[in-house]
Structure formats: C-alpha cells, structure tokens
C-alpha positions as CSV (number, residue, x, y, z in Angstrom):
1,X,0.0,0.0,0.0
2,X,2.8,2.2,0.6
3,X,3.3,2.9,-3.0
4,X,-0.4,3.8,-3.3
5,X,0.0,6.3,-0.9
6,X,0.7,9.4,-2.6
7,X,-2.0,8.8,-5.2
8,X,-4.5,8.5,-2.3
9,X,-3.3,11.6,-0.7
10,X,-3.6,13.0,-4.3
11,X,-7.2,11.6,-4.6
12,X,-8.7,12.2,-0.9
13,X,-8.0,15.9,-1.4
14,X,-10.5,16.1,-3.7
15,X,-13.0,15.2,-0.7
16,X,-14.0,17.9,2.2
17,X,-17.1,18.8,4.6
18,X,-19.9,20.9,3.6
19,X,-18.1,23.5,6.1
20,X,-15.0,23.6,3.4
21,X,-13.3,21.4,6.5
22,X,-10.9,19.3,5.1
23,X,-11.3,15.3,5.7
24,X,-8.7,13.1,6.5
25,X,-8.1,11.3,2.6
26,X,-10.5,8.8,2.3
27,X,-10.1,6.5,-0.8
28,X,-13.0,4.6,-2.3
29,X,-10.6,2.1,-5.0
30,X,-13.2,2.1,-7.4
31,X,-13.3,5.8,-7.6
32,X,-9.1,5.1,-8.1
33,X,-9.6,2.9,-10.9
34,X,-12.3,5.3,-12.3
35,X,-9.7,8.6,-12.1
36,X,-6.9,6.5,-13.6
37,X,-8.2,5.3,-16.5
38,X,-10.0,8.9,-17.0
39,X,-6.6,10.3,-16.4
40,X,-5.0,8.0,-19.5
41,X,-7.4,7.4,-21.7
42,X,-7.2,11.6,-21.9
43,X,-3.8,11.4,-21.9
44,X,-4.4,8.8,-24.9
45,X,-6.9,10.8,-26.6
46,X,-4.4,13.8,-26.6
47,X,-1.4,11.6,-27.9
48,X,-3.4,10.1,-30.6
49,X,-4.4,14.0,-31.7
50,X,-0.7,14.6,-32.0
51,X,0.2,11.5,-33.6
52,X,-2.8,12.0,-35.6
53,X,-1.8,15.9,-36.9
54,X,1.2,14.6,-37.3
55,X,0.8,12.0,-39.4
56,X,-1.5,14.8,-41.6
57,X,1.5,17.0,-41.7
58,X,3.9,14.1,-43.1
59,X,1.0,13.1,-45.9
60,X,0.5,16.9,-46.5
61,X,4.7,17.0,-47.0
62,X,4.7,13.3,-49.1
63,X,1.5,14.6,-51.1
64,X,3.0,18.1,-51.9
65,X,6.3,16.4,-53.6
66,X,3.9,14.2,-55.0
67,X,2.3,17.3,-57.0
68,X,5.6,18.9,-57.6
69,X,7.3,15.8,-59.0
70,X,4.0,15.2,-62.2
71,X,3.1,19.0,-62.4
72,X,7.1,19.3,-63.6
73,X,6.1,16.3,-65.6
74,X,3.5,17.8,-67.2
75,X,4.4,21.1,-68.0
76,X,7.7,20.9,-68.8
77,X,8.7,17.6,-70.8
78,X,12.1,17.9,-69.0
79,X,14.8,16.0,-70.9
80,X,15.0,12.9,-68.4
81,X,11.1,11.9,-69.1
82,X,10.6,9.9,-72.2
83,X,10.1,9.8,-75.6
84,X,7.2,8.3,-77.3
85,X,6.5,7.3,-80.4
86,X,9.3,9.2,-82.1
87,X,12.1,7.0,-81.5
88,X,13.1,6.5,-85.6
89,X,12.7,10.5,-85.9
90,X,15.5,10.9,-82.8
91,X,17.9,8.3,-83.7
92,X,18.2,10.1,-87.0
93,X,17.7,14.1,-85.3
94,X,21.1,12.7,-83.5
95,X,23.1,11.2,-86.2
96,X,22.8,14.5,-88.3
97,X,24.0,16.8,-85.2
98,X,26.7,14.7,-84.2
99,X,28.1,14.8,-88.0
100,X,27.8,18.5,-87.8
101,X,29.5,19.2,-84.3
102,X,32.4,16.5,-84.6
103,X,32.7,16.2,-88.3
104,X,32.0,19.5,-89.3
105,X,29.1,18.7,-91.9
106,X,27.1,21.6,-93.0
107,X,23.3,20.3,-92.4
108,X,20.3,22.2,-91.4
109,X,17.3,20.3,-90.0
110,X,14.1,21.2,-90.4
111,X,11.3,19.5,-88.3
112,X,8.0,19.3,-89.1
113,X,4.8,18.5,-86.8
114,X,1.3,19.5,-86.0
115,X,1.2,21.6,-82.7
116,X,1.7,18.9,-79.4
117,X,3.3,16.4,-81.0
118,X,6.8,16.5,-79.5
119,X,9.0,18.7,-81.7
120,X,10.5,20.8,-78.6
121,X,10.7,17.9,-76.2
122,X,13.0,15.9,-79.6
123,X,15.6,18.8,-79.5
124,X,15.5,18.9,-75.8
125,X,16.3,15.3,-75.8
126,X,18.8,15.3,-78.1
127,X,20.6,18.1,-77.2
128,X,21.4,16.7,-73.9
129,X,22.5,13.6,-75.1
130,X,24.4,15.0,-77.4
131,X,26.2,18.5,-74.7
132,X,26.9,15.1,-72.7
133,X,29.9,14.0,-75.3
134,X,32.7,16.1,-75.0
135,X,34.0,15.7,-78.4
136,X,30.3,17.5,-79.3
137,X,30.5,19.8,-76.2
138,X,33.9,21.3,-77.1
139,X,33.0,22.4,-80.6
140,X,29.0,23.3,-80.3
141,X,27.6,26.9,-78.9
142,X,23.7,26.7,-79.0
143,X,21.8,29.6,-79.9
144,X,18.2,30.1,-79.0
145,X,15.6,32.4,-80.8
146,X,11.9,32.6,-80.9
147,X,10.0,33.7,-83.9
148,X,7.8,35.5,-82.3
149,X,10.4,37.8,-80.8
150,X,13.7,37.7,-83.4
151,X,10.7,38.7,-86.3
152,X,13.8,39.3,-89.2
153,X,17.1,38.8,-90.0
154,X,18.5,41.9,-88.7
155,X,16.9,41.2,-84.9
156,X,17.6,37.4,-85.0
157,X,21.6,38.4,-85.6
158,X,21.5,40.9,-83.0
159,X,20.3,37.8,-80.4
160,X,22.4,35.8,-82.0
161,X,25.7,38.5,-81.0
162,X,23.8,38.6,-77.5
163,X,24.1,35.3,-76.8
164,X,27.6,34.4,-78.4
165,X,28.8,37.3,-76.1
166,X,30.0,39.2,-78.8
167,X,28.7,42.8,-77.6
168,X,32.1,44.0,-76.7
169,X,34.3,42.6,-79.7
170,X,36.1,46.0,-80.4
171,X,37.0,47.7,-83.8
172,X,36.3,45.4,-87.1
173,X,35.9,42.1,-85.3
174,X,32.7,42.3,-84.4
175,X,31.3,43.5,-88.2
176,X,33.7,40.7,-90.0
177,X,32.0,38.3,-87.4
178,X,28.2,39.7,-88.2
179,X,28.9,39.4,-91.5
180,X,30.2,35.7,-91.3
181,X,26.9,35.0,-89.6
182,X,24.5,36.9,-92.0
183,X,25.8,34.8,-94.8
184,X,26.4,31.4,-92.8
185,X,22.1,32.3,-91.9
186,X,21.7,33.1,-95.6
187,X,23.5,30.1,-97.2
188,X,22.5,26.6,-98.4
189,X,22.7,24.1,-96.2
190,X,22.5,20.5,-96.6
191,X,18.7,20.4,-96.0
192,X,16.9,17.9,-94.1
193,X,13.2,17.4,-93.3
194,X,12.2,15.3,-89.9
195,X,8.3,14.6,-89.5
196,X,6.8,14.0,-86.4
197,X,3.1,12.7,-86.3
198,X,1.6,11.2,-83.3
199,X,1.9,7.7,-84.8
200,X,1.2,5.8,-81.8
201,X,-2.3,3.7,-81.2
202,X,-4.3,3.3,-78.1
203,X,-2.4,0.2,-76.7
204,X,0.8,2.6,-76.6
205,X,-1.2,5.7,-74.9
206,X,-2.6,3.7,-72.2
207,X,1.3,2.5,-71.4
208,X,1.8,6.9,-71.7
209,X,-0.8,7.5,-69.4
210,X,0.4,5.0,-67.1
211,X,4.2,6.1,-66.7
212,X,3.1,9.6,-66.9
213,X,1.0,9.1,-63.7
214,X,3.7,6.5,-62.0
215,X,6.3,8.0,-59.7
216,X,10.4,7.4,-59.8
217,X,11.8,5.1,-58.2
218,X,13.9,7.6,-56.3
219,X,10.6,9.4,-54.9
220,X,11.7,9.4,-51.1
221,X,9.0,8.0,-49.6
222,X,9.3,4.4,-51.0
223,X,6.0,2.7,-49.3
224,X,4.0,5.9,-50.7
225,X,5.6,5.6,-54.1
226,X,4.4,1.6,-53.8
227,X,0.7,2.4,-52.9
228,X,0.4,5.1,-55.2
229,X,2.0,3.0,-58.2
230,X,-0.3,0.1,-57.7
231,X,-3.3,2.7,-57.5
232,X,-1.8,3.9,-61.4
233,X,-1.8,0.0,-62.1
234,X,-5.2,-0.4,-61.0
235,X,-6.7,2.7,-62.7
236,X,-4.8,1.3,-65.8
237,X,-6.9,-1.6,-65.8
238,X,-10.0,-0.5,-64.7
239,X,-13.1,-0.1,-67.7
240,X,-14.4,3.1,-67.0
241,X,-11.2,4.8,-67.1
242,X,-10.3,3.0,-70.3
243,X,-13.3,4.2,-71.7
244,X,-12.7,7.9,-70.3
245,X,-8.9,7.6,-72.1
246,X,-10.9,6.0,-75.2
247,X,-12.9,9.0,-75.6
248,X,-9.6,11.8,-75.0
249,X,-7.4,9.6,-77.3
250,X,-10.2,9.6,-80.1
251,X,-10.5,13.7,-79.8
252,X,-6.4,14.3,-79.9
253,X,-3.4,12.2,-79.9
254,X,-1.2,14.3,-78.7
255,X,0.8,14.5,-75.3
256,X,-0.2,17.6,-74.1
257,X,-3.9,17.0,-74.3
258,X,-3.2,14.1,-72.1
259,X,-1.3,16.1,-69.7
260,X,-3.9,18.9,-69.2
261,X,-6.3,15.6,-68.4
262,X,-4.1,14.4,-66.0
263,X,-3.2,17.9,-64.1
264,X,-6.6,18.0,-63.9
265,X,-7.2,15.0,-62.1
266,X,-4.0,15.5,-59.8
267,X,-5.5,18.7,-58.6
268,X,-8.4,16.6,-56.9
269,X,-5.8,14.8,-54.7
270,X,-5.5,15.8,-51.1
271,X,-4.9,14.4,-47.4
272,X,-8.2,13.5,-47.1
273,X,-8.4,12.1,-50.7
274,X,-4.8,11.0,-51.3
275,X,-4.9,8.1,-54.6
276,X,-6.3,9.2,-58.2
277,X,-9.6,7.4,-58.7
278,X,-11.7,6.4,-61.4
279,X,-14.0,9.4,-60.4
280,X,-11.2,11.9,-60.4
281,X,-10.5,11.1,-64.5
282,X,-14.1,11.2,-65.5
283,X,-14.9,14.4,-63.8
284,X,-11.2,15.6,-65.4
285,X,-12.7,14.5,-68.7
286,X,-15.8,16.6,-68.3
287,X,-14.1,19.6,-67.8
288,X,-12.3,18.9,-70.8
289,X,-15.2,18.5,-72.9
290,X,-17.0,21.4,-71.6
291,X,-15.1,24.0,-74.3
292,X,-16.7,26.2,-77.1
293,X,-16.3,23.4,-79.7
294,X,-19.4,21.9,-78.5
295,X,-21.3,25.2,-78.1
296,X,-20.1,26.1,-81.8
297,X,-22.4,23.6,-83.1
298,X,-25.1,25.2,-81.4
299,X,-25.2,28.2,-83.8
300,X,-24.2,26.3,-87.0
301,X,-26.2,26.2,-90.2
302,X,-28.3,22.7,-91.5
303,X,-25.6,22.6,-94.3
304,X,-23.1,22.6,-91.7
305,X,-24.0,20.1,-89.2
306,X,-24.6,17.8,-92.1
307,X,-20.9,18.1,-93.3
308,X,-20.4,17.3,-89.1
309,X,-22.6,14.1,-89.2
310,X,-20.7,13.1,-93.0
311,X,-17.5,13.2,-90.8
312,X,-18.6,10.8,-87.9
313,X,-19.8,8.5,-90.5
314,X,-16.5,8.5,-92.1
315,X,-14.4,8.2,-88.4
316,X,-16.6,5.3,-88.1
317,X,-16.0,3.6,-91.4
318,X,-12.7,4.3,-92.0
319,X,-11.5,4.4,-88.3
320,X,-10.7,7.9,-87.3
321,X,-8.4,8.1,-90.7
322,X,-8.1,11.6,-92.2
323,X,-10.5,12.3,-94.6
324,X,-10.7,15.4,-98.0
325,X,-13.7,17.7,-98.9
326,X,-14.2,15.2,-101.9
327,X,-15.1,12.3,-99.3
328,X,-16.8,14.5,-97.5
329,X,-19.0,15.7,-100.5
330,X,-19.9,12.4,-101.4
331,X,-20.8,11.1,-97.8
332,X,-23.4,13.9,-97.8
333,X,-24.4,13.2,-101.3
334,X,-25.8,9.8,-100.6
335,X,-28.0,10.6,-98.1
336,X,-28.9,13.7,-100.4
337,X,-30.3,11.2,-102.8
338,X,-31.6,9.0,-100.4
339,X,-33.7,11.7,-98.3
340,X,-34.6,13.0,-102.4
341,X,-35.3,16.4,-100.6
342,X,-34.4,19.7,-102.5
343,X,-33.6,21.6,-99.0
344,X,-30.2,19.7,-98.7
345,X,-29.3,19.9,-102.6
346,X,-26.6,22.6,-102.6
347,X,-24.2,23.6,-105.1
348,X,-21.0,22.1,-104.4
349,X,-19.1,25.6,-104.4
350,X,-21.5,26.1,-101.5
351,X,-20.8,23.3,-100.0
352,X,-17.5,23.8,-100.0
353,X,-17.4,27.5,-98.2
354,X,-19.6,25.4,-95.9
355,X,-16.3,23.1,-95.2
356,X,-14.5,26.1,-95.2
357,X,-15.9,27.6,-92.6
358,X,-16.1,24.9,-90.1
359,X,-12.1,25.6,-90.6
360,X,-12.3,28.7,-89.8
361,X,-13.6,27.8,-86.8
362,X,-12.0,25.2,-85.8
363,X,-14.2,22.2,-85.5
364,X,-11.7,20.6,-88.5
365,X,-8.1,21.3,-89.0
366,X,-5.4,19.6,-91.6
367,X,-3.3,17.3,-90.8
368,X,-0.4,19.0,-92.3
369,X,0.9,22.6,-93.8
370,X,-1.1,23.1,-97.2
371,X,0.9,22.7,-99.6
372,X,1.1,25.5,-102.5
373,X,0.3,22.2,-105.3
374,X,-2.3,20.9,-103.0
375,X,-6.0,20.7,-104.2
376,X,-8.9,21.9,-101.7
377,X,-11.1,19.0,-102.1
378,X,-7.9,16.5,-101.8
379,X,-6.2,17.8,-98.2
380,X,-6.5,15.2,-95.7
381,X,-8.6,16.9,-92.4
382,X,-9.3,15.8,-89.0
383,X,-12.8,16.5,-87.3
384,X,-12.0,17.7,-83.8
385,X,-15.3,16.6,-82.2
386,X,-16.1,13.2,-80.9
387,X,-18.9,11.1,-81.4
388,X,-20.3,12.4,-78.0
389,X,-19.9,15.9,-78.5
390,X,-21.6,15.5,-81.7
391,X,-24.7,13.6,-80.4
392,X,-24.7,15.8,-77.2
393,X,-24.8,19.1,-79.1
394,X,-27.8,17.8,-81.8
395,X,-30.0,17.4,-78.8
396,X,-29.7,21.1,-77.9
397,X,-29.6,21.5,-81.7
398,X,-32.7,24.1,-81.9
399,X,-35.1,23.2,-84.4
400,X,-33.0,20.5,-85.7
401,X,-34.8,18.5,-88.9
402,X,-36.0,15.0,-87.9
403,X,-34.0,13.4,-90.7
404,X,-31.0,14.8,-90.1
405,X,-31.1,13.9,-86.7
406,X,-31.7,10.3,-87.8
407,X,-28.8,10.2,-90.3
408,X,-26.6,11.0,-87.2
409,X,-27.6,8.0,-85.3
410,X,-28.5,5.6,-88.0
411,X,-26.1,2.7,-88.2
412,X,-23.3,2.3,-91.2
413,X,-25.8,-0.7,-93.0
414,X,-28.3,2.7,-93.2
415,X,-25.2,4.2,-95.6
C-alpha cells in the first residue's frame, strides 16, 4: 500500500465537509480505478491527436512532392522523361547533329509537326545527349531564338551576337563576325526534313498514361511511391477509365492533351483524398469536354451540321483516318439522294465554303501545312469533335430537322 500512498493523498484531497473542513483522505478504490483510467485514456486521446496531426502533416509534405514531381512532368517535358512514339525520328535528329558538331558537316534540320506532337521535347532530348559527349560539347555553342520575338534577319543576328557574347568585340571584329553569320544564316545548307506525327495507337497511350502518372523510383518516400504505383496500375486496368482515355485519345493524340487531363485529375488529390480514382478522370474529362467546340455547333447552319454528321460517318468507317472535302461531299451526297429532298441539294461551291468555314472555326483542321500544289477537295482533315460531343450538341440543336437527326444515329448498314 505504501506505493499507493501518494495517489491516495492526491485523490482524498478532492473530498471535504460541507463546512470547506478538510477530511482526513478517504479512498474509495473504485473511484481510483475510475480517475486513472480517465486520467489515461485523456492522456491517450491527446497523444493520438498529436500522432494524428502529425501524421496529416507528413501526408500533406509526401502529397506536396507528390504534385511537384508530375506538375514538372506535365508542364515541362524535362529531358530525363521519355520519348514516345518518335524514336526513328530521334535516332536520326542525333546522327545528323553529331556529324555536324564532330565532323564539321554543314546540315540544317528542319522539323516538321502539328502543334503537341513532341518537336520541342525531340531537340531537348537530343541536345542533352548530345552536350553530354565532350567531343560534341567542345565544338558546339547553342543559340536560342523565338520567332515571335527575333521577327527578321536583322533582330535574330542581333540575339544571335547577345548570346555568343560578342557585344564587346572592339573595332572590325565584331562586323567581319556579323557578316560571317548573315551569310552562314543566308547560305545553303545540306537540307533535311524530320516529321513528327503522333503515330502511336491506343495500346501505346494507355502505357503513356500509365508512366506519366507512376512516380520514380527515387521518390523518397518508397512505401508511398508503392501504394500510389499500384493505384496507377489499377486505374490502368479499370473499364471506366479506359473508356474515359478512349474518348480523350479519339478527340487528340497528342501529349499535351493528355497532360492537361491528368493535371486536372491531380489537382483533386489531397490528405483526405490521397490516390487518383476512377471518379477523379471522368470528372477531369468533363471539364475537358465542356469547351466552345461543343457550343459552336449550337449556332451552325443545316448545311453545316450535315458536313459534321458526313465526318462521324467517315471516323466510323474508315476508323478515325483523315479524310478530304471530296469524301466528304460524297458522304453527304448519298444521303442527299436518299432523303430525295431539294432543301439539302446545294451547289458544291456552297458546300464547300460550308467546309470552309467549319475551318475557320476550328471544329476541323489539316493534318499538315497546305501545300502551294495541294488541291482543296484533296487535303486530308481531322474533325475535332467526338462522337459524344456531336450527339450531345444535336440534342440542344434548336429546331433540328427530324431526318438529319436520324442520319446522325442511324447505323453504317443505313449508308
């Protein structure tokens, strides 16, 4: 009992007389028990709070790098991610620059893709490579310019002196070196065109979207970097996002649409909600749906949203290959005949300005730089709305003709 003592003394003060006299401590050793276990299980309460917050502030920390690490991803296609689909392209960007710098071959390289498809991120990786071999690093200086800045000659040599350094060259030095670069800018090169398309199928973007998403091995938390990895597998495998990719991939190939998806999705990640899910993706796809394109169709003519519904039935066919005005044309001429109603029978130079103007407004686009020797009716085009977006925006359709409407659904045996 001795070692009891002091608790008792601690616990009988809390007894005293209706006078305020004090009592001599009296213990009842169930009220004991009672206290103690009131006195730890607060004492528990409070250490799980801490524990608790602080295990909030470590997620808050882990999820934070987390962020950091993809939105770097995302926006900045830093040299060390990699390259998809362009491999042949960079094998050949990298034989031509190394017989430049170390053999001293006068090349130029000119490369050519639509906006997205990796032409930035190809010199970025290369160059690295390349600055990492001293034989090259020793005898290349790189020069940057931006066309929207260095607009002519004149202001693109005047960079050029900038960055070379050459600003304080005294006396004649400097004008025999401007010169040396005015005709070196002027003079034919070896000339060599590199094409980039986004070549790659579905299979290959769902492996994109995956390491995208997946973090580095050398992410320091290692048990985070395994939970949220095998999240990434699982989406990966899961129907409803396939479908959700499915839809984005159909709409535009390229990387960067993909990564505004994704950013999207990260941004809904938080302590309380620390994993990507399936929900995350669709909602991110929603958002990325919801632009003008849609809307535009509100406000287009009959003509027009015919030339719309000719292109689905032509991306169903023929499998989202490019299609011409001529296919186009005739696609709309069948059900023409079919229908045998005058409204729809347009001139062709009509229905052409028609084509043109869903151009204009970007609902189609070409697949590459016209060409000077290009027909009209003959350059391949891409329609930039999705099957969805197309049904979606004929229900709003105001006034839409009953025919039409049933072109658009019917099936390809209708054609």
């Amino acid at each position: 009992m001795e070692s009891l003592e002091p608790l008792q003394m601690t616990v009988g003060c809390f007894f005293s007389s209706e006078q305020g006299e004090r009592k001599a401590p009296c213990v009842n050793f169930d009220n004991l028990a009672l206290h103690i276990l009131l006195v730890l299980g607060y004492q528990f309460v409070e250490m799980s709070s801490r524990k608790s917050k602080s295990n909030n502030l470590i997620h808050a920390e882990v999820l934070s790098q987390v962020q950091r690490v993809l939105r770097e991803r995302f926006c900045h296609q830093s040299p060390h991610s990699n390259l998809f689909g362009v491999q042949v392209q960079y094998k050949h960007l990298i034989e031509l620059l190394k017989r430049t710098a170390i053999h001293g071959e006068s090349n130029s390289v000119l490369i050519i893709g639509p906006r997205g498809s990796g032409k930035t991120m190809l010199i970025n990786h290369a160059l690295k490579e390349l600055m990492e071999i001293e034989e090259v690093s020793e005898n290349v200086l790189q020069v940057h310019l931006n066309g929207l800045l260095q607009i002519n000659d004149k202001i693109a040599l005047k960079e050029i002196t900038r960055q070379l350094n050459l600003e304080n060259v005294v006396g004649d030095k400097v004008f025999d070196i401007l010169e040396l670069l005015e005709k070196r800018v002027k003079s034919r090169f070896s000339h060599r065109q590199i094409h980039l398309m986004n070549s790659f199928g579905f299979p290959q973007y769902l492996k994109i979207f995956k390491e995208q998403l997946s973090l580095p091995t050398e992410f320091p938390d290692k048990l985070f970097t395994e939970k949220w990895n095998e999240s990434i597998q699982c989406l990966t495998e899961d129907r409803s996002v396939r479908e959700v990719l499915q839809k984005h991939f159909n709409v535009s190939k390229n990387l960067r649409s993909l990564h505004m998806l994704l950013m999207l999705a990260l941004n809904r990640v938080t302590t309380s909600h620390p994993f990507m899910t399936v929900a995350d993706l669709m909602e991110a796809q929603q958002f990325c749906s919801m632009d003008s394109k849609a809307n535009i169709v509100h406000g287009l003519s009959v003509l027009e949203i015919c030339l719309i519904i000719a292109m689905k039935h032509l991306n169903d066919i023929y499998e989202e290959e490019p299609f011409n005005f001529q296919m186009v044309y005739n696609e709309f001429q069948k059900f023409v005949q079919r229908k045998a109603h005058s409204v729809y029978n347009f001139e062709k130079p009509v229905v052409m300005k028609a084509f043109e103007h869903l151009q204009q407004l970007e609902l189609i686009r070409p697949m590459e730089r016209t060409s000077v020797n290009t027909q009209r009716e003959y350059q391949l085009m891409k329609l930039l709305l999705d099957n969805t977006q197309i049904m979606n925006a004929l229900q709003k359709y105001p006034n839409c003709p009953t025919d039409v409407r049933q072109w658009a659904t019917s099936s390809l045996s209708w054609l």
